[in-house]
TIMIVO-72040 format. One record per residue (C-alpha): residue number from 0; residue in three letters; x, y, z. Coordinates in Angstrom, 2 decimals, always signed. Each point is the difference from the previous one (the first is absolute). Layout:
BEGIN
NUM,ala,X,Y,Z
...
//
This chain:
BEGIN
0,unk,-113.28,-30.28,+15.78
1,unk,+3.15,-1.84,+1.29
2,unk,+2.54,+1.71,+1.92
3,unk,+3.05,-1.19,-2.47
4,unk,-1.65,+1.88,-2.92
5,unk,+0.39,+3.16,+1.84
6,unk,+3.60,-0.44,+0.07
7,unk,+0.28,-1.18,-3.20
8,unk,+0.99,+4.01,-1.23
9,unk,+2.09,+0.50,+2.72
10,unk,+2.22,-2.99,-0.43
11,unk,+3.52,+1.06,-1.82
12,unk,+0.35,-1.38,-3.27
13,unk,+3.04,-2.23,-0.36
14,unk,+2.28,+1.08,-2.75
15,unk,+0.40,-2.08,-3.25
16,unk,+2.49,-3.27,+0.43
17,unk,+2.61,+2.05,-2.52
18,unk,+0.02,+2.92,+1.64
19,unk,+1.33,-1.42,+3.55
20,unk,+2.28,-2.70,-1.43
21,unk,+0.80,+1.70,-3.64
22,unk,+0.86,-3.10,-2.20
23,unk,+2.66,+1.02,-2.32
24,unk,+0.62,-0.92,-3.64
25,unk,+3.10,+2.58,+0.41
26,unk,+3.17,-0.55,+1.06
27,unk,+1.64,+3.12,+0.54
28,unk,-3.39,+1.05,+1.94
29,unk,+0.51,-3.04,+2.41
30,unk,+3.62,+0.03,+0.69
31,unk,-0.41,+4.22,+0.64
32,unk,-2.81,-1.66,+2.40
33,unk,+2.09,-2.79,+1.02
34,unk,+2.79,+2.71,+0.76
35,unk,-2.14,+2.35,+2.26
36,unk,-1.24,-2.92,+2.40
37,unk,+3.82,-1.18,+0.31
38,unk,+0.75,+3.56,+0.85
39,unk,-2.90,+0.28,+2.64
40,unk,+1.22,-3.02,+1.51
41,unk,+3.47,+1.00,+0.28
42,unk,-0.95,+3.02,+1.77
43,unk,-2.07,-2.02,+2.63
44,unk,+2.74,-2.53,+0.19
45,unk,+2.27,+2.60,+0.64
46,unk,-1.99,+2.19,+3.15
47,unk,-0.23,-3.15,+1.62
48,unk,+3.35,-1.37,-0.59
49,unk,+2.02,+3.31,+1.22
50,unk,-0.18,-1.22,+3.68
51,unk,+1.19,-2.88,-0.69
52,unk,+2.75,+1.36,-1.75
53,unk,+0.59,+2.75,+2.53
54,unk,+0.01,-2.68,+2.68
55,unk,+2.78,-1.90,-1.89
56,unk,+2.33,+3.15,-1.02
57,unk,-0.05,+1.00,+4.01
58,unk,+0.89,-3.79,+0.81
59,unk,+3.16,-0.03,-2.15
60,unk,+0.97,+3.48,+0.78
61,unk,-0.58,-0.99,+3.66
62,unk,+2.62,-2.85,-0.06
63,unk,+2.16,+1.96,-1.88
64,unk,+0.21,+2.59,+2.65
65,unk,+0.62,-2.66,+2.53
66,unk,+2.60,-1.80,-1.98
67,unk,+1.98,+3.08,-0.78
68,unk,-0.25,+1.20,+3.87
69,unk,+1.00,-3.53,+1.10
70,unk,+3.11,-0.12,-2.05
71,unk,+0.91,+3.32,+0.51
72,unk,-0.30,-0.57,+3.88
73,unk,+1.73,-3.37,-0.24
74,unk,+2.93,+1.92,-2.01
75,unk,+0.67,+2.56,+2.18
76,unk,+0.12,-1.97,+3.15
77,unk,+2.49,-2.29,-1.69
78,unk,+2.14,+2.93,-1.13
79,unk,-0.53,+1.83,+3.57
80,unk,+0.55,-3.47,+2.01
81,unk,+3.43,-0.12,+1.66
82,unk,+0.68,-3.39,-1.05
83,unk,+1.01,-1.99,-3.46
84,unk,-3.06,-0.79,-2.36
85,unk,-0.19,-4.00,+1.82
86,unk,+0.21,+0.94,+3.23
87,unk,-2.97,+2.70,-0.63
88,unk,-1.84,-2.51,-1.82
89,unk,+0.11,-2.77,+3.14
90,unk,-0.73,+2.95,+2.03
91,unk,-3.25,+0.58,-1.87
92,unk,-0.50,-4.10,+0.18
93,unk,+0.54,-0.16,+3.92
94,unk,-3.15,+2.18,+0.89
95,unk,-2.96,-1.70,+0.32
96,unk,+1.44,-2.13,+2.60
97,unk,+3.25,-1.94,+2.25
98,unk,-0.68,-3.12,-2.72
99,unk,+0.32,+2.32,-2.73
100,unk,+3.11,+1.11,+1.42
101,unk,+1.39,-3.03,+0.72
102,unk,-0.54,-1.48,-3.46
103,unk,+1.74,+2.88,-1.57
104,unk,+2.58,-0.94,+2.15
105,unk,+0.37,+3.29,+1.96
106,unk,-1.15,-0.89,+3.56
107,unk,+0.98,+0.90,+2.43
108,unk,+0.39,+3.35,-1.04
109,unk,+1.51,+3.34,+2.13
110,unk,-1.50,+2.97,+0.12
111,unk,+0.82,+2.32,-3.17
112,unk,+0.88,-2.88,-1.92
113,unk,-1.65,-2.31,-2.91
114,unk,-3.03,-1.86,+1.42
115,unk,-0.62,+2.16,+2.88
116,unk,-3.28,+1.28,+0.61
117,unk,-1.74,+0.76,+3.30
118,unk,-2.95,-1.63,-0.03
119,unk,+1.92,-3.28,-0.03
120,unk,+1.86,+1.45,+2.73
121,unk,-2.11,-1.09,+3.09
122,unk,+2.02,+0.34,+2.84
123,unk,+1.49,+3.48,-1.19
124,unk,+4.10,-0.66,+0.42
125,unk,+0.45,+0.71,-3.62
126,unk,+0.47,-3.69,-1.47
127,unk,-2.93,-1.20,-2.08
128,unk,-0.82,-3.54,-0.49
129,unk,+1.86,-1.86,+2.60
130,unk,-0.13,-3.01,+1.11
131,unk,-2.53,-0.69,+2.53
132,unk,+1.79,-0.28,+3.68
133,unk,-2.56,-1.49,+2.51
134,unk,-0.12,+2.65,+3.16
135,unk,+2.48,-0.82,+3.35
136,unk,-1.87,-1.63,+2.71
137,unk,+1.46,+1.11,+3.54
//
């Protein structure tokens, strides 16, 4: 006796062709079918596509809430600043550094006026941005 024919019983009997893959002669029958795969689908499609969607909702609300801050900081300093809306704005312009300052054409600038700030104050006498003086020799 071979050892396949004493599986032969145990083996699972495969389904008939039609039963798996039900060939339809009606239509109602296959687009009900036709409906209820779409609608599985969906519902896969849409489990795996609510990160992504999550991810992109906290994105825009993210530069919202930076845009909104920004302008309302950049508002109220203008309305709080002690100078004209120009002056403010070459204030702003003269930060990063003394060539920023000069090209906005407020070097060298006094302490408590437009263009000062103290980091481009090195020596600490309260004018920002002069012009460099070489150092006495004795």
């Amino acid at each position: 006796m071979r050892l396949s024919s004493l599986f032969t019983g145990l083996r699972r009997q495969k389904p008939p062709r039609s039963e798996i893959w039900p060939i339809h002669n009606d239509l109602v029958a296959a687009e009900t079918r036709l409906r209820k795969l779409r609608r599985g689908f969906q519902r896969v499609s849409r489990r795996w596509d609510r990160p992504i969607k999550l991810r992109k909702l906290y994105r825009t609300v993210t530069i919202a809430a930076i845009v909104a801050t920004a302008s309302f900081a950049l508002t109220w300093y203008f309305l709080t600043s002690p100078w004209p809306l120009i002056p403010t704005v070459k204030h702003l312009a003269a930060f990063p550094n003394c060539g920023a300052t000069r090209l906005v054409g407020l070097a060298p600038a006094y302490m408590r006026q437009p263009g000062y700030w103290t980091h481009n104050d090195r020596d600490g006498d309260g004018i920002a941005c002069e012009p460099y003086r070489p150092p006495l020799r004795h």
